[in-house]
C-alpha positions in Angstrom: -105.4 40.9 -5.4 -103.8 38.4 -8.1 -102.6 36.0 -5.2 -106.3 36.2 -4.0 -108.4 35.5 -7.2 -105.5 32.6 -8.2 -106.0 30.8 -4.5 -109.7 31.5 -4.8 -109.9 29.7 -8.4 -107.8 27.2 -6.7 -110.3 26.7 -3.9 -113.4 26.3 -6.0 -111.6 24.1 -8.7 -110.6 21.5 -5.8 -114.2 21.9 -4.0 -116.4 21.5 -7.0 -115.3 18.0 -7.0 -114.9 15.6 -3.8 -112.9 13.1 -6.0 -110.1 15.8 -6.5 -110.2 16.4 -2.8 -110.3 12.8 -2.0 -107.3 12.3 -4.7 -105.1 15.1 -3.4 -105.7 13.7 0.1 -103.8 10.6 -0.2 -101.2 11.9 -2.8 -100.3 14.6 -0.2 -99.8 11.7 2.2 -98.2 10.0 0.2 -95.0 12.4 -0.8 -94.8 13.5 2.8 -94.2 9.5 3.3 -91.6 10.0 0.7 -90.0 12.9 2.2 -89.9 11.1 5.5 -88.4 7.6 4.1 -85.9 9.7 2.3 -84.7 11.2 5.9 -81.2 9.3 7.0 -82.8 8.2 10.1 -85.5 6.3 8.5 -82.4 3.5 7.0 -80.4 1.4 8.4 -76.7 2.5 9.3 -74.6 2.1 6.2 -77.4 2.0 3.4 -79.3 4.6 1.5 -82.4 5.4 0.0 -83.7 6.2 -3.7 -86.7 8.5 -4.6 -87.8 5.9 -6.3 -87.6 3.3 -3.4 -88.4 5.6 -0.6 -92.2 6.3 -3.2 -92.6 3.1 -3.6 -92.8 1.9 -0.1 -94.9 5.4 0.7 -97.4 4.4 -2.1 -97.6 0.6 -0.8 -98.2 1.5 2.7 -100.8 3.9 2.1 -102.6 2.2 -0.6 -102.0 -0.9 2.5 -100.3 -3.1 -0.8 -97.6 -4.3 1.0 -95.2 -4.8 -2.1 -91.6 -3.7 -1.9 -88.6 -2.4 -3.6 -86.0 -3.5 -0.6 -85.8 -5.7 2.2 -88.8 -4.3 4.3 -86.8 -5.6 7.7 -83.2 -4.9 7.2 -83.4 -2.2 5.2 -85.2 0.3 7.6 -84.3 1.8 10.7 -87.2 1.6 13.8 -87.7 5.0 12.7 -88.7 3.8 8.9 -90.8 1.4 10.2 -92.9 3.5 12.7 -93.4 5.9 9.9 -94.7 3.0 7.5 -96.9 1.9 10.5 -98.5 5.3 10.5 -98.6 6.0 6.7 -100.3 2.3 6.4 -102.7 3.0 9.3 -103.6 6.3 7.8 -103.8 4.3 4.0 -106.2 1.5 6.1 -108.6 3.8 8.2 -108.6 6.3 5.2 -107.1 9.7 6.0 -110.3 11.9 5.4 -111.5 9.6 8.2 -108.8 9.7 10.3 -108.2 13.9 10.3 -112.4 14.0 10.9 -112.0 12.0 14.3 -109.1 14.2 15.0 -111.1 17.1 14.5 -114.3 15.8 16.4 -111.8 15.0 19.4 -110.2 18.3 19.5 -114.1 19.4 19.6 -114.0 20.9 16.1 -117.1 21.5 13.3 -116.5 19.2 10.8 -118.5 21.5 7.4 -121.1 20.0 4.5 -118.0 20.1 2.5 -115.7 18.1 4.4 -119.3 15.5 5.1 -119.3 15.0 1.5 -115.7 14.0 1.2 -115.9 11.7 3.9 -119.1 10.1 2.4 -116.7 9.2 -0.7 -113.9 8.4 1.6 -116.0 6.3 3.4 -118.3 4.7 0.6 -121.3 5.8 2.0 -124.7 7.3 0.2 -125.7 10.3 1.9 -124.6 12.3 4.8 -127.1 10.5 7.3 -125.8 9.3 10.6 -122.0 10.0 8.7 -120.0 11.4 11.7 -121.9 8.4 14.1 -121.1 5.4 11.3 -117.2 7.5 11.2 -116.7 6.9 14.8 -118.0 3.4 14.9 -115.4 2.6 11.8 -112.6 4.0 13.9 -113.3 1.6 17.2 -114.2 -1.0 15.5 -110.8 -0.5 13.2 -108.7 -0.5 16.2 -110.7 -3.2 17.9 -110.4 -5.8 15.5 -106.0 -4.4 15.0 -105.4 -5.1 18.9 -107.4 -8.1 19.4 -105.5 -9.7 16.7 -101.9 -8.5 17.4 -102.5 -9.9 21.3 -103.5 -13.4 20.1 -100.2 -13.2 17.3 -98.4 -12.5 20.6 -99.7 -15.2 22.2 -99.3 -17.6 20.1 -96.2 -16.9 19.1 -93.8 -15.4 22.3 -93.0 -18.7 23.5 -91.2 -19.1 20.1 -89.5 -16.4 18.6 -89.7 -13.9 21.7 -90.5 -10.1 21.5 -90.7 -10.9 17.7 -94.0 -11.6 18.0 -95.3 -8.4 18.3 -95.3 -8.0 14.5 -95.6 -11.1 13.4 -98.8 -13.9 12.7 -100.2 -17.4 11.8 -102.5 -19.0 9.8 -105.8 -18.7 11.8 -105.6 -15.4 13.0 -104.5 -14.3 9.6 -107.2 -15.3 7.4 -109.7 -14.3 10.6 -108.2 -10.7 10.0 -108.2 -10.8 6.3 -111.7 -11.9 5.9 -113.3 -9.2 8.6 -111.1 -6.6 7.1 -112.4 -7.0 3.7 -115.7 -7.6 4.4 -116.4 -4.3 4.6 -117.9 -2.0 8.2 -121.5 -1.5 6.8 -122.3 -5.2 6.0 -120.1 -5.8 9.4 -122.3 -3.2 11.5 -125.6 -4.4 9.3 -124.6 -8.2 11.0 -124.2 -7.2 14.4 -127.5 -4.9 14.5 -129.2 -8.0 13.8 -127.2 -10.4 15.7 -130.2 -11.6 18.6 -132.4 -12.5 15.0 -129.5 -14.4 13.3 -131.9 -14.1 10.4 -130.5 -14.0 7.0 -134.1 -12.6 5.4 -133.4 -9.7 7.7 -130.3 -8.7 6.3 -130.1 -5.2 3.4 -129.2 -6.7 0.5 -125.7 -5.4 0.3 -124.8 -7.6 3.1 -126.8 -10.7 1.4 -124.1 -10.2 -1.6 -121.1 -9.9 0.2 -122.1 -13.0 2.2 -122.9 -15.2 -0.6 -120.3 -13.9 -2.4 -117.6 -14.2 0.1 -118.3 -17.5 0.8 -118.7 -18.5 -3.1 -115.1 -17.4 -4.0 -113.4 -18.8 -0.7 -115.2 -22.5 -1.5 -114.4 -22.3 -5.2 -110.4 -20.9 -4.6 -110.1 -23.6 -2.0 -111.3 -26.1 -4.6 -109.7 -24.8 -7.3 -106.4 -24.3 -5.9 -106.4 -27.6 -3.5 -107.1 -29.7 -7.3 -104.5 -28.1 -9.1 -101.9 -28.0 -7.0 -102.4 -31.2 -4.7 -99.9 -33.4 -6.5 -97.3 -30.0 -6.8 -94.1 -31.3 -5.7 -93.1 -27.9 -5.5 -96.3 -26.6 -3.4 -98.7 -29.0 -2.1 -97.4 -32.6 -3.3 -95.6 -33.0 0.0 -98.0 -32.5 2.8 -100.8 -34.0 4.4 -104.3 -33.9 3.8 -105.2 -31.3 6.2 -102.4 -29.0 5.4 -103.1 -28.7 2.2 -106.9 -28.1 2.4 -105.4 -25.2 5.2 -103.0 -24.2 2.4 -105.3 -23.9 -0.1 -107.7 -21.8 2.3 -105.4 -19.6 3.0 -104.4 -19.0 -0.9 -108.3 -18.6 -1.6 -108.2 -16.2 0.8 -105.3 -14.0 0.8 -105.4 -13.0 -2.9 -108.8 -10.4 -1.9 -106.7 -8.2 0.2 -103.4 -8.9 2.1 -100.9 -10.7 -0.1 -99.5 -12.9 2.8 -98.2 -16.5 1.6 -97.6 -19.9 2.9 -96.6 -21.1 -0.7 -93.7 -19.5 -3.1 -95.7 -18.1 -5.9 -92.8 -18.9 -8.5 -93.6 -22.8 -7.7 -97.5 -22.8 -8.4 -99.2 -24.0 -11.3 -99.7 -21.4 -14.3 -104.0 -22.0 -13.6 -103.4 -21.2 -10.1 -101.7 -18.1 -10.9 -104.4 -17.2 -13.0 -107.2 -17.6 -10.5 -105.2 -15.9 -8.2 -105.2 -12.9 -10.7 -109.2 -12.8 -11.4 -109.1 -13.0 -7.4 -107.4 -10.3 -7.1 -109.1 -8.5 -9.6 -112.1 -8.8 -7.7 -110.6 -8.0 -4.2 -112.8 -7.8 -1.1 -116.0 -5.6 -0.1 -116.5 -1.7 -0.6 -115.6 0.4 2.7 -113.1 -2.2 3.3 -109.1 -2.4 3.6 -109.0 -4.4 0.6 -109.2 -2.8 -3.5 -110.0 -4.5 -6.3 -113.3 -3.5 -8.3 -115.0 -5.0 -5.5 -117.1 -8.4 -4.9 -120.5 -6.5 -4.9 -119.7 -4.9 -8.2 -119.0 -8.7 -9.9 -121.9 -10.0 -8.2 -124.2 -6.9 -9.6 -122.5 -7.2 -13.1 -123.5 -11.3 -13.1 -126.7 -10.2 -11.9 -127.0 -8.0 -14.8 -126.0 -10.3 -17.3 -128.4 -12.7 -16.2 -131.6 -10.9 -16.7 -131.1 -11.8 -20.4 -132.0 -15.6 -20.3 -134.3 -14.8 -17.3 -136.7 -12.7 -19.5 -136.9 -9.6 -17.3 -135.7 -6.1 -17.3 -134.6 -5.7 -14.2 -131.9 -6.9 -12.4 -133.2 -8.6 -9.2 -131.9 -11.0 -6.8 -133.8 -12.2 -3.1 -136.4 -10.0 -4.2 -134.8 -7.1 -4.4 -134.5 -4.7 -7.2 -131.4 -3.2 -8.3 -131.5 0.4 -9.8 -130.1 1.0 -13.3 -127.6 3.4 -12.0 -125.9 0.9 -9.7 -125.6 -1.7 -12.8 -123.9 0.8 -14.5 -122.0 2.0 -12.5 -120.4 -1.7 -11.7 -120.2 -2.5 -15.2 -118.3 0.8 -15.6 -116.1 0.2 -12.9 -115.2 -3.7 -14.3 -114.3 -2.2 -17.8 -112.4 0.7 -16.6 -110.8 -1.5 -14.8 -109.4 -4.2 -17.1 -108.2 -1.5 -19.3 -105.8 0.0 -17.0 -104.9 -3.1 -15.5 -103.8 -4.3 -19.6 -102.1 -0.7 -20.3 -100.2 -0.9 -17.3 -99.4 -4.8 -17.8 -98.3 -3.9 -21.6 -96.3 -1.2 -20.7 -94.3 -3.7 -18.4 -94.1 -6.2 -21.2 -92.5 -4.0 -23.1 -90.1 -2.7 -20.5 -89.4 -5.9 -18.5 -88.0 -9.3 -19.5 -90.5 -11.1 -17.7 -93.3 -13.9 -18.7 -96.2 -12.0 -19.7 -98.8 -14.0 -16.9 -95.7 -12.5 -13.9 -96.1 -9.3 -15.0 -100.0 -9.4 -15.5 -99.7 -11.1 -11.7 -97.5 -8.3 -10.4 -99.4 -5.5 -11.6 -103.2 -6.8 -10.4 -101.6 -7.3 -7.4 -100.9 -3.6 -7.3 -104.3 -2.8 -8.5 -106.2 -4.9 -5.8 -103.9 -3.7 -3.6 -103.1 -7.3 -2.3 -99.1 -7.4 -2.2 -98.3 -10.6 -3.0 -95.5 -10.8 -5.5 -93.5 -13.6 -8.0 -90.6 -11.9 -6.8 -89.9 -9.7 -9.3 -90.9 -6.2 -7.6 -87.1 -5.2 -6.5 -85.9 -5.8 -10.3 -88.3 -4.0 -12.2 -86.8 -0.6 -13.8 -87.7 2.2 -12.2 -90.1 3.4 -14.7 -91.8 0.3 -14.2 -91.9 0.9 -10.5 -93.3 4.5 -11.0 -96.1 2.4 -13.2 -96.6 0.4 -10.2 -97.0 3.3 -8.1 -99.7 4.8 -10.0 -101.5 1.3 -10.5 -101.4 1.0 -6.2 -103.1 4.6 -6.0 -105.8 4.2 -8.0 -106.3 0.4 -6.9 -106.5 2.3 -3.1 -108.5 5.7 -4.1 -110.3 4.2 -6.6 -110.4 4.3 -10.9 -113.9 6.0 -10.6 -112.0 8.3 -8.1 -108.7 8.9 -10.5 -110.8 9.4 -13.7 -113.5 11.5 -12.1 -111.0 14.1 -10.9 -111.0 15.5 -14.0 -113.6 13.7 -16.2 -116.6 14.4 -13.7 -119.4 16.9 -15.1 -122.3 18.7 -13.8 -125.7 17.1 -14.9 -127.3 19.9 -17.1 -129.9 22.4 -16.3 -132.6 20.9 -18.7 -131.2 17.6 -20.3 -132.7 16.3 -23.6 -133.8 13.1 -24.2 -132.9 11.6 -27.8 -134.4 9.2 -29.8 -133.4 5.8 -29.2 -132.0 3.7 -31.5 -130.7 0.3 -31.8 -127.8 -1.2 -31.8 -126.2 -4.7 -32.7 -124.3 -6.9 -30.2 
């Protein structure tokens, strides 16, 4: 009876909020990934694994951050690396997504309470169409993962052999990083309309996340390309073209994959910080990449405009944006910036590092980007454990992490209080 009422209170505690289910998701995942790196198989012969090294690389792969405490390649066994392959694939696709297309092959019901955890899993308003838009996600996922490891294989057996199954180039790269962190509605929004090829006929969410993608990859590549171009250290040394390709691919990277063509210790103190707000920002909502999202800056500037405009709404190609939305991202943007300083003080204080390293490493974690100064495998372990709490939330979400417990149910008859001004 007792065992009954406790699992029942359990049951309806978890399910009167989708973030807590959408929380515990990927925190189960990720301490079964734990348990699993922690196995002897999953080293190589002769080494051993922490906790605190075997969590890490769980909490990297399925928040798809890609920093690390150890030698990614020596240091695991094929067996270590197959299971970071899964725990990163189930991090990517998102695991509520991945266990509803299990269930819908298997020929299961997926319930109105699992619908409305995928809809947060999968960043999408309503239930309408979900399970359809879930299955075109998946295909498309894998699509876009095989099409791009054949042409790194391609490109690259002749050189370094069977080695080229898992590993890529410049081109392809930044192709892969830019269509995974565009995100699949604005993706599936450009395809429907592919035979017009009319950018009036676009929703407006995929208007922003075109202009805005293309805004920040022109103003990184200019940005970084003028700083750095007379780098002895970075981009001093080679031609024209490669360092316009260069600074592409560092405009790029910094919104979700943390790959480099440049050692980050070399670069110029303002490229660093670009990189930063870059990564603050990250890539597109329902995509592979974190950050607060491009759509929520570009909603926030929106916002802020209206006051030399002399309107009350926020607008843009004449379109209205609801007040709930401009909330919402400006909620997200401060949220954010205070956990990303908490975290990066905390390491201050702990660490022996320059302040703007730190900062670096930890927004890195937060957009879930990976890229690294170098300093990840010397950081204490409580400063790793930081780490590991900024990667989940950067993956899950700070509107995710705070509303597992901070959420409330609207009430019954709200009031409505005199308003009042206040001085800014």
């Amino acid at each position: 009876m007792w065992k009954n009422t406790s699992k029942n209170q359990v049951q309806q505690y978890m399910q009167q909020n989708p973030y807590r289910l959408l929380a515990l998701s990927f925190f189960a995942t990720m301490t079964i990934g734990t348990i699993l790196l922690m196995l002897p198989i999953s080293h190589a012969q002769g080494l051993s694994t922490t906790l605190v090294d075997a969590a890490f690389t769980a909490v990297s792969c399925v928040s798809v951050t890609g920093l690390s405490t150890v030698d990614t390649y020596h240091h695991w066994s094929l067996f270590g690396k197959i299971v970071m392959v899964i725990l990163i694939q189930l991090g990517g696709l998102g695991i509520v997504s991945f266990t509803t297309i299990i269930a819908l092959v298997l020929g299961r019901r997926v319930g109105l309470k699992n619908r409305v955890l995928l809809s947060e899993d999968v960043g999408q308003d309503g239930m309408k169409g979900l399970l359809h838009i879930t299955k075109k996600l998946t295909i498309y996922t894998f699509c876009v993962e095989i099409i791009g490891g054949i042409i790194y294989t391609i490109q690259l057996y002749p050189y370094i052999g069977d080695a080229a199954l898992y590993t890529g180039i410049n081109m392809n790269t930044m192709a892969l990083i830019v269509i995974g962190g565009f995100g699949y509605l604005a993706t599936f929004d450009i395809w429907s309309h592919r035979k017009l090829r009319r950018f009036v006929d676009l929703k407006l969410h995929t208007k922003i996340m075109l202009v805005g993608t293309t805004a920040l990859i022109l103003l990184g590549t200019i940005i970084f390309l003028g700083v750095e171009w007379a780098n002895p250290k970075t981009f001093g040394p080679l031609p024209i073209w490669n360092k316009i390709m260069a600074s592409l691919f560092q405009s790029i990277t910094p919104r979700t994959a943390g790959i480099a063509t440049v050692d980050y210790n070399d670069l110029h103190p303002i490229t660093l910080f670009i990189t930063i707000i870059f990564m603050f920002i990250g890539a597109g909502p329902n995509s592979t990449g974190g950050g607060v999202k491009i759509s929520t800056i570009a909603v926030a500037f929106l916002a802020s405009r209206t006051l030399f405009n002399n309107r009350s709404d926020t607008e843009v190609f004449e379109r209205r944006i609801s007040l709930i939305t401009v909330l919402k991202a400006n909620g997200i943007i401060f949220l954010s910036i205070l956990f990303v300083l908490f975290a990066t003080c905390y390491l201050a204080w702990d660490e022996p590092y320059d302040f703007i390293r730190l900062l670096f490493e930890v927004t890195s974690a937060f957009g879930t980007v990976g890229l690294t100064t170098g300093i990840t495998p010397n950081l204490s372990e409580s400063s790793k454990w930081v780490l590991m709490l900024v990667m989940f939330t950067g993956r899950v979400g700070v509107m995710t992490v705070i509303g597992t417990w901070a959420l409330r149910t609207a009430p019954t008859k709200p009031i409505s209080y005199a308003e009042e001004r206040v001085l800014l």
